[in-house]
C-alpha positions, -999 to 999 in steps of 0.1 A, spaced: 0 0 0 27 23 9 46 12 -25 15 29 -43 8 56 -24 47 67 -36 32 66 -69 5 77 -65 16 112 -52 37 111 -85 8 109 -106 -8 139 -85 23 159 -91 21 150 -127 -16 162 -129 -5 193 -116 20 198 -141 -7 188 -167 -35 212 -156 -12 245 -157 1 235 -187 -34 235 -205 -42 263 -188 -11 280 -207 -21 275 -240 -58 289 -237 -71 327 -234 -80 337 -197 -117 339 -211 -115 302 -219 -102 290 -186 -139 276 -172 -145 254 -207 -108 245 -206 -111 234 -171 -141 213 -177 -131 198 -212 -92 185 -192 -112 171 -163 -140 150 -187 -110 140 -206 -92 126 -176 -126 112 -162 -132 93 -195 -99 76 -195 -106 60 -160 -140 50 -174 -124 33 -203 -96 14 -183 -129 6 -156 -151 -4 -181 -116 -30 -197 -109 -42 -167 -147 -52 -153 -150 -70 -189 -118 -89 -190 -125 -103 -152 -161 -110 -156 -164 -123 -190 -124 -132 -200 -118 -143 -168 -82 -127 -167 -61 -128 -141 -49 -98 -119 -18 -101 -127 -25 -96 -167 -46 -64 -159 -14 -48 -144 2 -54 -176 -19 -40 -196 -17 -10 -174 18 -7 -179 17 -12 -215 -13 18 -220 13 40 -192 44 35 -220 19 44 -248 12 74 -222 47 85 -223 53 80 -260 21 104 -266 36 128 -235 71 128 -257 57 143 -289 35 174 -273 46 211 -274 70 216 -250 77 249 -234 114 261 -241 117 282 -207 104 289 -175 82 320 -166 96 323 -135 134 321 -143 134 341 -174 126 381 -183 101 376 -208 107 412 -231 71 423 -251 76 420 -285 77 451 -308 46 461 -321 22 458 -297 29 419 -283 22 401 -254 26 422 -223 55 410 -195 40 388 -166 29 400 -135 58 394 -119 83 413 -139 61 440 -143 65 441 -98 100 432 -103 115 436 -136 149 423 -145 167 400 -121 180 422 -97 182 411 -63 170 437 -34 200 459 -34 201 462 -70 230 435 -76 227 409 -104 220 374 -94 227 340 -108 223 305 -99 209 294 -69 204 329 -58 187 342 -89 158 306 -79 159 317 -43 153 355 -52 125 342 -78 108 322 -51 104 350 -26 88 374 -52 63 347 -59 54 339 -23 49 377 -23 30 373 -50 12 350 -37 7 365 0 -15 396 -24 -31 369 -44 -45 357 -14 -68 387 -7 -91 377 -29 -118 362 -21 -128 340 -44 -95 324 -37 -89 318 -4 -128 300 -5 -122 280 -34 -84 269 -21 -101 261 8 -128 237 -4 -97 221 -23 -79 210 11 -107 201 28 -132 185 6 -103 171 -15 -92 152 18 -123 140 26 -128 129 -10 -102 105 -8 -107 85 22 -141 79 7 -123 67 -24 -93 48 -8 -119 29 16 -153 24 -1 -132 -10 -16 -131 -25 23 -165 -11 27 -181 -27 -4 -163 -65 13 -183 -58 41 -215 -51 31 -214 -79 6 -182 -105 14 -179 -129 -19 -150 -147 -30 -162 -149 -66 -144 -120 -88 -166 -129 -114 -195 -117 -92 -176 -86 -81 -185 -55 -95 -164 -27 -85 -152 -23 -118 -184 -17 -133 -192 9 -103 -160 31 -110 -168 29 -148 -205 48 -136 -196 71 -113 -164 81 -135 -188 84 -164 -213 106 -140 -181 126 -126 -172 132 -167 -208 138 -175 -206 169 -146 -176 181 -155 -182 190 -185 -213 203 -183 -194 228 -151 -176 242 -180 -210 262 -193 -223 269 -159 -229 303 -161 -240 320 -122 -223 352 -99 -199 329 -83 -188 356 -61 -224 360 -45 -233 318 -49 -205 299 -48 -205 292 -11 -242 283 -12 -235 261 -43 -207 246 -20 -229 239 7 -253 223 -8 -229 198 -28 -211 190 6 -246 187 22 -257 160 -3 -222 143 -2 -225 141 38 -261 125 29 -245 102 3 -220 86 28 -241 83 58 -259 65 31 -228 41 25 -222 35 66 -260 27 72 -270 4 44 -269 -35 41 -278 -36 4 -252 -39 -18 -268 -17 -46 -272 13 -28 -239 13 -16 -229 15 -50 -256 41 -63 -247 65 -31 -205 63 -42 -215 73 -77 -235 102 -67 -210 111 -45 -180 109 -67 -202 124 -99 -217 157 -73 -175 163 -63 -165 158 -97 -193 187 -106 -169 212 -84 -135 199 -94 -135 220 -129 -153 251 -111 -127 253 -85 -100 254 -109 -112 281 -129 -115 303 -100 -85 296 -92 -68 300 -121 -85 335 -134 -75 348 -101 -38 345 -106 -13 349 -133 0 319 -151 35 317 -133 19 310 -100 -12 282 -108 7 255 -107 22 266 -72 -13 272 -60 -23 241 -71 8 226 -57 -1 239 -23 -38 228 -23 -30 198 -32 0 194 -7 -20 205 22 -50 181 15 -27 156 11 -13 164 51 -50 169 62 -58 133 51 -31 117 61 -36 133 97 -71 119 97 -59 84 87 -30 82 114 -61 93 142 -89 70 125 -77 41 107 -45 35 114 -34 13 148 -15 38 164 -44 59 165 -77 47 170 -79 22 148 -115 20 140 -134 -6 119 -143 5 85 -183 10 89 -173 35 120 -150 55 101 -174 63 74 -197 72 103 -165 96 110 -165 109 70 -204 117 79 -197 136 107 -167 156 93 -190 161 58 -217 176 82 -190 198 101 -182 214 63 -217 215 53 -224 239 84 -195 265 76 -203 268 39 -239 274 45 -226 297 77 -203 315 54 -232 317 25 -258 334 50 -233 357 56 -224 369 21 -261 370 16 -266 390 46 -242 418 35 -253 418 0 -285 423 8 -278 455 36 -255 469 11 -282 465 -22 -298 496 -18 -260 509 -26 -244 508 -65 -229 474 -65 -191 483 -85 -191 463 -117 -162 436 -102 -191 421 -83 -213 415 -113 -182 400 -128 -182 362 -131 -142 356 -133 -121 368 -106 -93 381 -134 -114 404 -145 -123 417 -107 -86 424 -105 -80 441 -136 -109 468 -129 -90 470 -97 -60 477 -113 -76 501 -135 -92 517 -109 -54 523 -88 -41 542 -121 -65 563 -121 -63 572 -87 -25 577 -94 -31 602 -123 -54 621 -104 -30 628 -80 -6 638 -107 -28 667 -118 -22 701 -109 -36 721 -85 -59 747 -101 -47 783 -98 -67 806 -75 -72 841 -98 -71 877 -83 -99 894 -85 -89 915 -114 -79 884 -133 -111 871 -136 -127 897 -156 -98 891 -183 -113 880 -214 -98 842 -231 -82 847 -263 -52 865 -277 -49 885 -243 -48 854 -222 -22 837 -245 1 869 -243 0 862 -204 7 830 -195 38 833 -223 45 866 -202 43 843 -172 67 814 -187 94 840 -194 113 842 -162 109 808 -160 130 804 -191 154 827 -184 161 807 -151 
């Protein structure tokens, strides 16, 4: 188990990798399709290799021994495909990236904060010291990124419900033995259940990507409801004895957290710039990784409590419920203050649907607070200046006015 946990946590890595490089090659208006269309792409593939593998054991009768075979032959045609893709020739974090001449693409957001490679007291950097200089402006980066919002919620819901997602997933197996022990693989469908709720997770994925709603004012009551239903769904799981609904209540609940997967990453991503969504993603995924395997140490595993497997679902119910209850919390609130502050203009970054474009107006909004500072301050005239007449005469003054200022 541990040998494929290793490896497992290199395929996460790798699907980080994956997901900012798609995100890349696509326009920042495109990022909620693009997000959708990678994750029903993904969620397809496991329903292909689920749907093989349930028809070679049940009807060819193949050993589990061939199946892991064929895995590694379709992981070497993975590679070969992997080889021959676009590959980027340097890093955006590591290297200036100069706007080309003419009106090209514009510099990053980081060297437009930072531009060139100096270090803080101006001195040129290289090696190790250029990385470590690089790193520290994008945690700084990062440290302003998360003020947003729509971020820190999202990122949130990442860790937490990402943990919780996977103890479902890593146990339902010993939960299914339980409700139903057989000996017979040919009667074991397992296979045929992941091939479902993959299909249902692909299904809601990509239908995420045209989901069209103020995420800023709904997305922690969209939240609350999905986690409520998924706390239903596994309370489900602990307290049946049939078999069938066991299986129905896992595809719900992977097909309703699939639904979110896609939406989370958009927000994500059209709230940062390029060079830092694979570090965010990094971090979410990092930290949801260290939150579940906290939770296993204290419920499954012998050092800690070491509960059976029907009690910790019970556990999964109860820590489902305790999300539930701060996203609808957190939704009440947003609602609240929304509606005390409606008889207000709303600004337009609210009626906005991507965070991106939130932080451009922003932007937009700081410039032209720093040009109105720049103006000047409006001369006050005498009182036998202002019955001067404009034209000729006032020309002849204000060039009468600019000549000592010449001759200094």
């Amino acid at each position: 188990m541990q040998f494929m946990e290793f490896f497992f946590s290199l395929t996460m890595a790798a699907r980080i990798a994956y997901s900012s490089y798609i995100f890349s090659l696509v326009h920042p208006a495109q990022y909620q399709r693009m997000a959708g269309y990678s994750r029903a792409a993904v969620l397809l593939g496991v329903f292909t290799s689920s749907v093989l593998g349930q028809l070679l054991v049940t009807v060819g009768r193949v050993f589990f021994t061939t199946l892991h075979y064929l895995s590694l032959a379709f992981l070497t045609f993975t590679l070969v495909l992997t080889i021959l893709l676009k590959r980027p020739k340097r890093s955006l974090f590591f290297n200036h990236i100069e706007p080309a001449p003419g009106g090209g693409a514009s510099p990053s957001e980081l060297d437009q904060m930072h531009p060139g490679v100096d270090g803080p007291s101006g001195r040129k950097l290289g090696g190790m010291r250029l990385a470590a200089w690089t790193l520290v402006r994008m945690l700084r980066e990062l440290g302003n990124s998360l003020q947003l919002p729509q971020l820190r919620l999202w990122s949130l819901w990442w860790i937490f419900n990402s943990a919780g997602y996977y103890l479902i997933v890593y146990y339902v197996h010993i939960l299914w033995n339980v409700v139903e022990p057989t000996t017979d693989s040919t009667k074991v469908y397992n296979g045929g259940v992941d091939a479902a709720s993959t299909l249902l997770g692909a299904i809601t994925s990509f239908t995420a990507g045209y989901v069209k709603i103020r995420w800023a004012l709904w997305a922690k009551l969209v939240i609350g409801v999905v986690t409520a239903l998924q706390a239903g769904l596994v309370f489900l799981m602990y307290h049946t004895k049939s078999i069938s609904l066991c299986y129905v209540a896992f595809v719900l609940f992977r097909g309703s957290y699939q639904f979110l997967v896609p939406i989370a990453t958009f927000q994500i991503a059209s709230s940062l710039s390029k060079e830092l969504c694979a570090l965010v993603f990094g971090v979410n995924t990092f930290l949801a990784t260290v939150l579940k395997t906290i939770i296993t140490l204290i419920v499954s595993d012998k050092r800690g409590l070491g509960l059976e497997v029907c009690l910790q679902f019970l556990v999964y119910f109860v820590y489902f419920v305790l999300l539930s209850v701060a996203y609808f919390a957190a939704a009440l609130g947003s609602l609240w203050h929304s509606r005390r502050d409606r008889h207000q203009p709303e600004p337009l970054a609210q009626e906005l649907s991507s965070p991106l474009k939130e932080k451009d107006i922003q932007a937009l909004n700081l410039q032209d607070g720093a040009l109105s500072n720049l103006q000047p301050e409006a001369t006050t005239l005498a009182p036998e200046d202002s019955t001067w007449a404009k034209g000729p005469v006032s020309r002849e003054l204000s060039d009468s006015r600019e000549l000592p200022e010449a001759k200094a």
